[in-house]
C-alpha positions as CSV (number, residue, x, y, z in Angstrom):
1,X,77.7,104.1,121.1
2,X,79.9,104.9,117.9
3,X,80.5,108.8,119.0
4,X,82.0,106.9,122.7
5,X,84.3,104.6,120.4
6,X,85.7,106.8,118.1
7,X,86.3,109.4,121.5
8,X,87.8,106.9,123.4
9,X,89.8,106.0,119.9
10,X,90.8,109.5,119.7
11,X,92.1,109.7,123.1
12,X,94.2,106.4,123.0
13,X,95.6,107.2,119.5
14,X,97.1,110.1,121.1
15,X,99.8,107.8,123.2
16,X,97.3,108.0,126.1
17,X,97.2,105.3,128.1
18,X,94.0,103.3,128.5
19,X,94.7,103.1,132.2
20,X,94.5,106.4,132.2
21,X,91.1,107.5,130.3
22,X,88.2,108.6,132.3
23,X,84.5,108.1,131.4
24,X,84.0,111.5,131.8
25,X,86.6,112.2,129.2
26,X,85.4,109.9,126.8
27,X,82.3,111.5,127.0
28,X,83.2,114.6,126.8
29,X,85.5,114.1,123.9
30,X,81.9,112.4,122.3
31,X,79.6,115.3,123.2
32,X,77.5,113.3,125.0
33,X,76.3,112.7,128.6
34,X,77.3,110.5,131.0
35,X,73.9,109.3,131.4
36,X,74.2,108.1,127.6
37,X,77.4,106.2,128.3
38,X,75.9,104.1,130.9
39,X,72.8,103.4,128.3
40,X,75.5,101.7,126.3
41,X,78.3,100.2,128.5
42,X,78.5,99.6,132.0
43,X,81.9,100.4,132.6
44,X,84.9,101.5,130.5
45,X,85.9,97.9,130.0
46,X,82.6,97.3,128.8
47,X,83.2,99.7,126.5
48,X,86.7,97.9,125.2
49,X,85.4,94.8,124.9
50,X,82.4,96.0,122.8
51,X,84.8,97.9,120.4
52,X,87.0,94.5,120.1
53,X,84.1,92.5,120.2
54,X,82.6,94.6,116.8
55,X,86.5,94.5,115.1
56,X,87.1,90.8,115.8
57,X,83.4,89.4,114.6
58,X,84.8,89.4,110.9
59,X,88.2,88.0,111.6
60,X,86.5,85.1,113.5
61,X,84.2,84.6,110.2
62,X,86.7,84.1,107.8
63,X,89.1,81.8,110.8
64,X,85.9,80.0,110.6
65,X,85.7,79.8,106.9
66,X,89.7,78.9,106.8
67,X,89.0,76.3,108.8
68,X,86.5,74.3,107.5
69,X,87.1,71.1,105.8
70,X,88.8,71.1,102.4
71,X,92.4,71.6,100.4
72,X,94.9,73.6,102.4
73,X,94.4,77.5,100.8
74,X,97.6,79.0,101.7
75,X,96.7,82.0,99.7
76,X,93.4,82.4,101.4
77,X,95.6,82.0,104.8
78,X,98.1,84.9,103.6
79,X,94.7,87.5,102.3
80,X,93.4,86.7,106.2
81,X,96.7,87.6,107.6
82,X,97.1,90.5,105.6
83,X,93.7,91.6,106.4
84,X,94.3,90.9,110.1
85,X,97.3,92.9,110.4
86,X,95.8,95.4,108.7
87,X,93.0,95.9,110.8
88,X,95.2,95.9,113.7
89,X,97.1,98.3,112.3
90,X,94.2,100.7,111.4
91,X,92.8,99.7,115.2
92,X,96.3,99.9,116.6
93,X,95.0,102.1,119.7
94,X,92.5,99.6,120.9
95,X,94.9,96.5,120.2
96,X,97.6,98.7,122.1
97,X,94.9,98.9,125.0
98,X,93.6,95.5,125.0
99,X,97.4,94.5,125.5
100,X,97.7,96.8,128.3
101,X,94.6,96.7,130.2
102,X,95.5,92.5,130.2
103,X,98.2,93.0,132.0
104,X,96.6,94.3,135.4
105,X,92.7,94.0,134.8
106,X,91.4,90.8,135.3
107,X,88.0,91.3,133.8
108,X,90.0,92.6,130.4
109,X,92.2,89.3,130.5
110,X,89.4,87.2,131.0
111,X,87.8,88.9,128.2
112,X,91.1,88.8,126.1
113,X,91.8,85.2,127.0
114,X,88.1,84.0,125.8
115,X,88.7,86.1,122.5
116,X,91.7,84.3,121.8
117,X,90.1,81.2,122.8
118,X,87.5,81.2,120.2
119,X,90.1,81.9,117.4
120,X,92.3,78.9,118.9
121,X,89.4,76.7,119.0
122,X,88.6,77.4,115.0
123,X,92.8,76.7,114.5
124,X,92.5,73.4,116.5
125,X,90.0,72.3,114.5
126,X,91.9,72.6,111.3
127,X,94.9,71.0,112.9
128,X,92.9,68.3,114.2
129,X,91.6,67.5,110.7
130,X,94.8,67.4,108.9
131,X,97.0,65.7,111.8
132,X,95.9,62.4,111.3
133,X,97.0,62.7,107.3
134,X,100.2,64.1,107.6
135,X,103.5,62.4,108.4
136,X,104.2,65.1,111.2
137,X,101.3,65.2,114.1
138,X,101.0,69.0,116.1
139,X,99.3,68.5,119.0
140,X,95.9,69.9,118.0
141,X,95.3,72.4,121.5
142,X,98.7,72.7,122.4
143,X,99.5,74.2,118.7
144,X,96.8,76.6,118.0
145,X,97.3,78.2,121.2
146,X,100.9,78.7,119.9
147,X,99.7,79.6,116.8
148,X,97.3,82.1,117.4
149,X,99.4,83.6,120.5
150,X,102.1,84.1,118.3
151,X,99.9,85.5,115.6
152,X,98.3,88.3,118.0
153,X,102.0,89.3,119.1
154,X,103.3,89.2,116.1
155,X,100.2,92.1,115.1
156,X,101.1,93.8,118.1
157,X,104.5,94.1,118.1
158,X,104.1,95.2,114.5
159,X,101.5,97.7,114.9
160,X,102.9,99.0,118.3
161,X,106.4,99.9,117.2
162,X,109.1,100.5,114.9
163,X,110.3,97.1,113.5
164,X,112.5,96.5,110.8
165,X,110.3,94.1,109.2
166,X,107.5,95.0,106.7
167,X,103.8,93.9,106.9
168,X,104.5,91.9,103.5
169,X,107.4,89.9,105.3
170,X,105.5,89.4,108.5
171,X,102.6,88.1,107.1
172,X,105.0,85.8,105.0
173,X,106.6,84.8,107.8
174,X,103.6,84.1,109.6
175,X,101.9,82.4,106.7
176,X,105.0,79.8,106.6
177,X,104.8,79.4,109.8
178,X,101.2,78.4,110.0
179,X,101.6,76.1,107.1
180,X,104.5,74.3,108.1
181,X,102.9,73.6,111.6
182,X,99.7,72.9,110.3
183,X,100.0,70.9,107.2
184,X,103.9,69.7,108.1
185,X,104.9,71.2,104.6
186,X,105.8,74.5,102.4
187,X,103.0,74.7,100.3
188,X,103.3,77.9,98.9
């Protein structure tokens, strides 16, 4: 399972697109059979969504953690975001590919749409909490979503190109943002 991950990483980090990846490359690029592929994942999607699905389990922890009742932790926030983008970076061929294959596979968005879902969930939580004690209400659903969408493009955009802005001003950036929207002040 990890040798068909890190192949199909090694492909895609090689400006390959996922579209075009094979299963028998994958496993040729693994050293293992195609036989032992199918043990594992049942398609190449499969595959993608068990490699986000191992990434993402950590981030969703501590969205969990940020959102549970108590003080606003704008520091906490930034250390997440920072880790986030991070990962994304570090992971920036299967973020690139999750992007992609959304576009045109609708297994992969249905699977990208529920992963964002859970994280919005978590944010709309938080929000919900904090919008009946604060002078300026955000629509709970409505403002995760835009949020979290905003959050995963920002990462994308950051990790998929040149930008002129650093990782230390985007995560700012996106820190204030979230804490402005969320708690309807700058806290930092």
């Amino acid at each position: 399972r990890g040798k068909l991950i890190e192949a199909a990483d090694r492909l895609l980090r090689s400006d390959r697109a996922y579209a075009d990846l094979t299963i028998e490359e994958i496993t040729s690029h693994a050293g293992v059979s195609r036989t032992a592929f199918y043990e594992h994942f049942s398609d190449k999607r499969g595959l993608l969504a068990a490699w986000a699905s191992e990434l993402v389990r950590p981030l969703l922890g501590e969205t969990a953690r940020l959102s549970r009742p108590g003080p606003p932790d704008p520091d906490g926030l930034h250390r997440f975001l920072t880790s986030a983008l991070a990962l994304a970076r570090e992971h920036a061929s299967l973020f690139r590919a999750l992007f992609e294959a959304a576009t045109y596979d609708e297994v992969i968005r249905a699977y990208w749409d529920d992963l964002l879902a859970q994280f919005t969930h978590l944010v709309e939580e938080r929000i919900e909490r904090y919008r009946n004690q604060e002078v300026r209400p955000l629509n709970s659903k409505a403002g995760a979503s835009v949020l979290v969408g905003a959050i995963a493009h920002a990462c994308y955009r950051q990790v998929s190109r040149a930008t002129a802005i650093s990782d230390e001003e985007l995560v700012d950036a996106l820190t204030d943002v979230w804490v402005r929207a969320v708690y309807g002040t700058d806290l930092r």
